[in-house]
N, C-alpha and C positions, 0 to 999 in steps of 0.2 A: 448615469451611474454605470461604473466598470463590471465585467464581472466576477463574482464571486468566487471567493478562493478557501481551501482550507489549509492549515499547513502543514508541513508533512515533518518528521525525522527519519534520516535513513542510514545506512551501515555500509550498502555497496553501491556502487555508482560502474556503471561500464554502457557509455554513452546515455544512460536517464539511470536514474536509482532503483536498484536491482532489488532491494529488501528494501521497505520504508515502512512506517506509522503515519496514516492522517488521521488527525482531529479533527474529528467532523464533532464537535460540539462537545458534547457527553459521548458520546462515541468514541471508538479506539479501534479504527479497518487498521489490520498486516497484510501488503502484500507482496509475494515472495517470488523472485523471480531466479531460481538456482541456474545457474552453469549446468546446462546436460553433458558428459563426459563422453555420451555413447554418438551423441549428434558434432561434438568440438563447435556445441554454441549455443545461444541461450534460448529459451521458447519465446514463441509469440503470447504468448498470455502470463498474466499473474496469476497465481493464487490468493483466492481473496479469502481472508479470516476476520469475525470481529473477535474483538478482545476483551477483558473485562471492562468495564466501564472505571474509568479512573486507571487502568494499565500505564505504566509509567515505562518506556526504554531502557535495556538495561543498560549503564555507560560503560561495561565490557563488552564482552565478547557476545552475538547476539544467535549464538548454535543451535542455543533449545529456546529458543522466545514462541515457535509455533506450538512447541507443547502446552504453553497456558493458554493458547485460544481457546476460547469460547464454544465457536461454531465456525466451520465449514461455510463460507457463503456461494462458494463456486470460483469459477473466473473468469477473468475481465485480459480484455485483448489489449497487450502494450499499445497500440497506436491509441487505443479509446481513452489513455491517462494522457490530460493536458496539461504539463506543468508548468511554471511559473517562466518570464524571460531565463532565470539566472538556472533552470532546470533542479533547480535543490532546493530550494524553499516551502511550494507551496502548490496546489492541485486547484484544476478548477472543480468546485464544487459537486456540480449537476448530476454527473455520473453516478457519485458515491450516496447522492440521496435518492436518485431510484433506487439503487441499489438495495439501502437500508430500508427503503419503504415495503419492495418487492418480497423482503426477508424479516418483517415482524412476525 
């Protein structure tokens, strides 16, 4: 058995996707990774948010989606997201379930 993936939707892409959604089951993780303007380049870590449960993507513009989070989870270091061959589809799992475990 391969491993386990969840899959993700995202909005910006600059070499791995910069804002995305995984569904991790019933779960809904944001995490966001903005352009710092003061550094001319992006951090090392996401910002990690859950969402509401059942949270859908908006198919606009996605400027205010962090205002309906939920909760604050902290963040998680770009290198520690492993995504799919094709880099847009889909997450390995693991990470995101500590993660949620760590944070009931």
């Amino acid at each position: 058995m391969g491993p386990d993936f969840f899959p993700i939707v995202y909005r910006e892409f600059y070499d791995v996707p910069r804002v995305f959604i995984v569904f991790a089951g019933d779960e809904r993780i944001l995490l966001d990774c903005q352009f710092d303007q003061s550094r001319d380049d992006y951090p090392t870590e996401y910002q990690v948010y859950r969402m509401a449960r059942g949270f859908s993507p908006p198919s606009g513009s996605w400027a205010n989606v962090i205002g309906e989070a939920v909760e604050h989870l902290g963040a998680m270091p770009v290198a520690a997201v492993h995504f799919d061959a094709t880099g847009r589809r889909s997450v390995l799992a693991n990470a995101f379930r500590e993660m949620l475990e760590r944070t009931k």
